[in-house]
N, C-alpha and C positions, 0 to 999 in steps of 0.2 A: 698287716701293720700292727694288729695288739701283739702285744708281747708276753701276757701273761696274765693272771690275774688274783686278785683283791681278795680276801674273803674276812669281814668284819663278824667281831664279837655281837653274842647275844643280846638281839633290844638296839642295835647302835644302825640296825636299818632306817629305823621311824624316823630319824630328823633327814636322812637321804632320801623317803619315801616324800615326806613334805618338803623338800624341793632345797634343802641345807646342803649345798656343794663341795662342802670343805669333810676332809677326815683327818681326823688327827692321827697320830702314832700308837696311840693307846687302845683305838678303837680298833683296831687290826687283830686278827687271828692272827692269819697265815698270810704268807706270799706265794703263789704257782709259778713255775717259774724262770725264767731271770728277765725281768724286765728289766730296762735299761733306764737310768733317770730322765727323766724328759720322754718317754716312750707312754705308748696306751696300754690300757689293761682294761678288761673289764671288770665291775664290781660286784660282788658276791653277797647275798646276807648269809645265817651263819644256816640256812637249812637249806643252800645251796640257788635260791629263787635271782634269778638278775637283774640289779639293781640297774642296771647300764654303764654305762663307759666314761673311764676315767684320765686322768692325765696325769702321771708317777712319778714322784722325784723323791726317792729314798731318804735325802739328805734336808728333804724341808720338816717346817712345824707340821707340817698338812700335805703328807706325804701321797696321798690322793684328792684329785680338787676333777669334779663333777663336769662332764663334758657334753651326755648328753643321759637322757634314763632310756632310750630303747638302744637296741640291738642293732646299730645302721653304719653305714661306711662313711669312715671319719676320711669325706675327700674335698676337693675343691667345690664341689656342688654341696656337700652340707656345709660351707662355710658361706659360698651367695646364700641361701636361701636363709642364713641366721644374718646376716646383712641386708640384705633386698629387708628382711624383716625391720630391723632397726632401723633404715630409712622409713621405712613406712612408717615407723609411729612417730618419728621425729621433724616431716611432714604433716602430721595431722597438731601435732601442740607445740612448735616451734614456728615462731610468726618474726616478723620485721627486723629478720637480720641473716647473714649470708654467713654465720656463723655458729657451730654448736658442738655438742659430742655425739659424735654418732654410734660409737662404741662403749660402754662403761664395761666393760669386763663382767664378772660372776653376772652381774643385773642383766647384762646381754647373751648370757648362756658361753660367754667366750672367755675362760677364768683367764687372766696376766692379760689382757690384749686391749689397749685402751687408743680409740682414733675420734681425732679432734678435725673437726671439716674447717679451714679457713676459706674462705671465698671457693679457688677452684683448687685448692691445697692441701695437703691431708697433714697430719703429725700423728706421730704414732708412738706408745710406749709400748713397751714388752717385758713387763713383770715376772713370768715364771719359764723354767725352763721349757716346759713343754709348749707354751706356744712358740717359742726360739726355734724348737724343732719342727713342729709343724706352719713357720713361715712359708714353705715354699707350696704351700698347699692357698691358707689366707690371703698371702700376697695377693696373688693371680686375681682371686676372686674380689678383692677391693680393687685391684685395678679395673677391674672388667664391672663391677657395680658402682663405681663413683667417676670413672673417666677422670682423672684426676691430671692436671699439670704436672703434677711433682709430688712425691711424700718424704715426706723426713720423719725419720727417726730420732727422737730424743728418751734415751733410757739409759740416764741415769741416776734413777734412784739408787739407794743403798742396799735395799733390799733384795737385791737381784745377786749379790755376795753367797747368801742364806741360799742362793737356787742355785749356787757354784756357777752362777755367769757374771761379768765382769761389766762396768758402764759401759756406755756404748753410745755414739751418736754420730748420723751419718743419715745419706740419702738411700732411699732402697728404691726409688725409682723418679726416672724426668729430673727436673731441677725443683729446689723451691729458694726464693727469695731470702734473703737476711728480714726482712718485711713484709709483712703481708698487709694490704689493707682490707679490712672488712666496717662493714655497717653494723651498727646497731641502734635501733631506735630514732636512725635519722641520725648518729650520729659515728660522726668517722675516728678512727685507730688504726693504728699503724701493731701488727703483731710481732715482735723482735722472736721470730724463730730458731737463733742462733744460740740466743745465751739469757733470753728472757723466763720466770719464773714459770713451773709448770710444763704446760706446752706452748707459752706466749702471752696466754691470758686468761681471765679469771670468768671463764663461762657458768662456774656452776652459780656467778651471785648477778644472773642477766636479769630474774623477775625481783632480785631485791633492792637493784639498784633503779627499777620501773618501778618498784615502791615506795625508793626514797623518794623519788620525783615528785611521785604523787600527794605526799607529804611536805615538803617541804613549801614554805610559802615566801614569798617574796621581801626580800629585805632581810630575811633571817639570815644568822652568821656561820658556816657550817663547817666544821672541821673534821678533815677525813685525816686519819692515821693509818700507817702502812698503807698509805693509800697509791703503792705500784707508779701505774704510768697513767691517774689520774680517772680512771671512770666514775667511780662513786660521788668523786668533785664533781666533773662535768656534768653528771645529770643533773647537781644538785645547780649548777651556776645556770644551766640553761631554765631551771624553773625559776631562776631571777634572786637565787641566793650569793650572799660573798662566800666564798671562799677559802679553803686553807689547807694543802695537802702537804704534809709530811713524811719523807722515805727513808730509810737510810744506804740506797744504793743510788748513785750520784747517777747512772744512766737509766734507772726509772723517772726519773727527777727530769732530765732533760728529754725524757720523751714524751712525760705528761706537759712539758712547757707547748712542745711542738704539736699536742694532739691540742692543748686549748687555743692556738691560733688555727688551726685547721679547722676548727669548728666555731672562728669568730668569735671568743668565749674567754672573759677577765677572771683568774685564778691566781692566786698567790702558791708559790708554792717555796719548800723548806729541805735542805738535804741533811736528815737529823736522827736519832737515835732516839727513837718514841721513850725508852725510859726513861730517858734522860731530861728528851724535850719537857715532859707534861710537866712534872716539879716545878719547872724553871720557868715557864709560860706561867702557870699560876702565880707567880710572883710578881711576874709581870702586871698582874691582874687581868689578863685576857678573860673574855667571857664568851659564848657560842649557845645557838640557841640548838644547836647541834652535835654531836661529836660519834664519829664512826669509828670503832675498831674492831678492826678485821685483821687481828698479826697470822702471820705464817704459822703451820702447823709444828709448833714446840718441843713438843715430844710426841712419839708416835709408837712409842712403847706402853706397854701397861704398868713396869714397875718407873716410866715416866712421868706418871700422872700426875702426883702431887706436884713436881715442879711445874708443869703445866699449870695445877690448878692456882700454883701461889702465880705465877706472872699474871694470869690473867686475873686475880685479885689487886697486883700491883696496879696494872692500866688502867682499874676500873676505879681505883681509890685515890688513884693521881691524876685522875680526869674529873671525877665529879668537882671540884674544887671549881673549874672550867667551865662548868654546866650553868647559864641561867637559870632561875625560878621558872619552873617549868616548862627546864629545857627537854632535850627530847635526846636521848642516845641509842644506838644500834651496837649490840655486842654479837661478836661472830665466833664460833669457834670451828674448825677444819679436822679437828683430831678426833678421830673416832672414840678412843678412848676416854674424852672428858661426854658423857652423857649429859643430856638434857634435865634431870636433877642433881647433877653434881654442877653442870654447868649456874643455874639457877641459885645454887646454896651457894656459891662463890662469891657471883654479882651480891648476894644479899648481906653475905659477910664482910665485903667492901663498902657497900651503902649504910651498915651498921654501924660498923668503924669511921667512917664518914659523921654519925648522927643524920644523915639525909635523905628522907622518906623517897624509896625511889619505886615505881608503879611500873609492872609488865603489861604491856597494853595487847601484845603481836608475839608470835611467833612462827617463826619462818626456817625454810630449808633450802637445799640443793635446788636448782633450774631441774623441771621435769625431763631435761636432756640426760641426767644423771638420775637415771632413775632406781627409787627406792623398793626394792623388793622382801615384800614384808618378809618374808622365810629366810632371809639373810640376814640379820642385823647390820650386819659391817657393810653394809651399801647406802646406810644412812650415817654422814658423816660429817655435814653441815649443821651448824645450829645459829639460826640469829636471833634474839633475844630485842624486842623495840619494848623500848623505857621510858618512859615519863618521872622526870626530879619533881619531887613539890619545891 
């Protein structure tokens, strides 16, 4: 099964040595040869020592992505035993909900291959060419480690273009529902696995939405933005807050109506265009002792950044207006590429411009299901930011 193999310029072993899975193009000596894209090779330093085995796609940014560092058969048994693993940690710190990620890709030694557990359901994305190829190997062994009803595939990112594979969505085995219901926290959701954001839902903000809870006090006014199909509201209304969810997709909107009767639970909610909304709400004079936002990840490029960083200066500078006297806001960002001091200098440069003294109390990341592996940077890609206006 390899096909060939790798051999990297002087010194560009050390960050594959400490556990950095990605190669660039530049970092490359030689090729031996012909592997084929999406085929295995193994990886070389440059005085010949084996780095282990890699996964090849000629035509990406990161033309070798780390599969595994020994010398072992890339077959259905090393893919249980990297599964069976990731159940096992996701069992010991995921608690009161029938729902999480069992797979995060590079974090889970499995680079492009990312599986979302619904109840007895699986979704699955597939990122790089080379797990494409080696699916019929993976499959098997998640069937055979999850016993699963059905899995669907949803991979349609963009980025799968750059791997020269095309979107894609479809079932690879069983059936799965248009809906999935799953618990959390006692409280029930319905997952739109057909054409809902993601893979259906927003598992990586499951401890931060138990943080708002915990936060939030009764009677308080709470206003969630981009707020999907209503979680971050619900928690907030079950700790006995009002209310206010805003979307601009008219079937998150009507699903979050149906999840707050399902859980017995008074919500207002709005089908609206967050930029738009906050200006105009402000005028209103609406006030909130609260305000979340959490928009979808904006740009996901690097030379994306600055517009990323002005939107998220926009929401934060058309929201504080919103904010009671020592209201309390939650800012979230998804794009790897806005880091946690640029994220930080942003909010400040909106509060500035504001004149309104605003205080970082908390900060928070990804659900432990998404885990963060210090020797990767790019596996940390959550930021929430909890603030306090004077």
């Amino acid at each position: 099964m390899i096909e060939g193999a790798v051999w990297l310029k002087a010194g560009r072993e050390k960050k594959i040595r400490h556990l950095y899975p990605w190669v660039q193009r530049g970092e490359i000596a030689r090729v031996d040869g012909s592997p084929t894209d999406g085929g295995l090779v193994r990886l070389f330093a440059h005085d010949g020592v084996l780095l282990g085995i890699a996964i090849y796609n000629s035509r990406s940014r990161f033309p070798a992505r780390v599969l595994t560092l020994q010398d072992e058969a890339i077959d259905e048994a090393f893919f249980a035993q990297r599964l069976e693993y990731a159940l096992h940690l996701r069992q010991r710190f995921v608690t009161d909900t029938n729902a999480y990620r069992l797979v995060f890709s590079e974090a889970d030694g499995l680079p492009g291959l990312i599986v979302d557990r619904y109840a007895n359901y699986l979704v699955v994305q597939v990122r790089t060419l080379g797990m494409e190829r080696l699916k019929p190997l993976w499959l098997p062994a998640l069937i055979e480690t999850l016993a699963p009803e059905g899995i669907l595939e949803r991979s349609e990112m963009e980025s799968r273009r750059e791997e020269g594979l095309s979107p894609f969505t479809g079932a690879l085995y069983g059936q799965v529902p248009e809906q999935i219901p799953i618990i959390e926290s006692g409280l029930q959701f319905l997952v739109p696995t057909a054409d809902g954001l993601k893979t259906g839902f927003y598992l990586d903000q499951r401890e931060n939405r138990r943080q708002l809870a915990r936060l939030v006090q009764p009677g308080e006014r709470v206003l969630d933005m981009f707020c999907y199909t209503g979680a971050f509201a619900l928690y907030a209304a079950r700790a006995g807050a009002s209310v206010k969810g805003v979307d601009i997709l008219p079937e998150a909107i009507a699903l979050a109506r149906q999840h707050a009767e399902m859980n017995q639970l008074q919500a207002e909610w709005e089908v609206a265009n967050a930029f738009e909304w906050l200006p105009v709400a402000a005028e209103r004079g609406e006030g909130y002792d609260w305000i979340i936002l959490d928009p979808p990840a904006i740009a996901k490029r690097r030379e994306e950044r600055e517009s990323l960083r002005w939107a998220l200066w926009k929401l934060v500078y058309h929201a504080l207006p919103l904010l009671n006297p020592n209201g309390r806001m939650l800012v979230c960002s998804c794009a790897y590429q806005m880091d946690l001091s640029l994220m930080v200098d942003t909010v400040r440069l909106a509060a500035h411009d504001r004149r309104r003294a605003l205080y970082l109390e908390d900060v928070s990341f990804q659900s432990p299901d998404h885990p963060f592996l210090m020797q990767f940077p790019e596996s940390l890609y959550l930021k929430c930011l909890w603030l306090r206006a004077g």
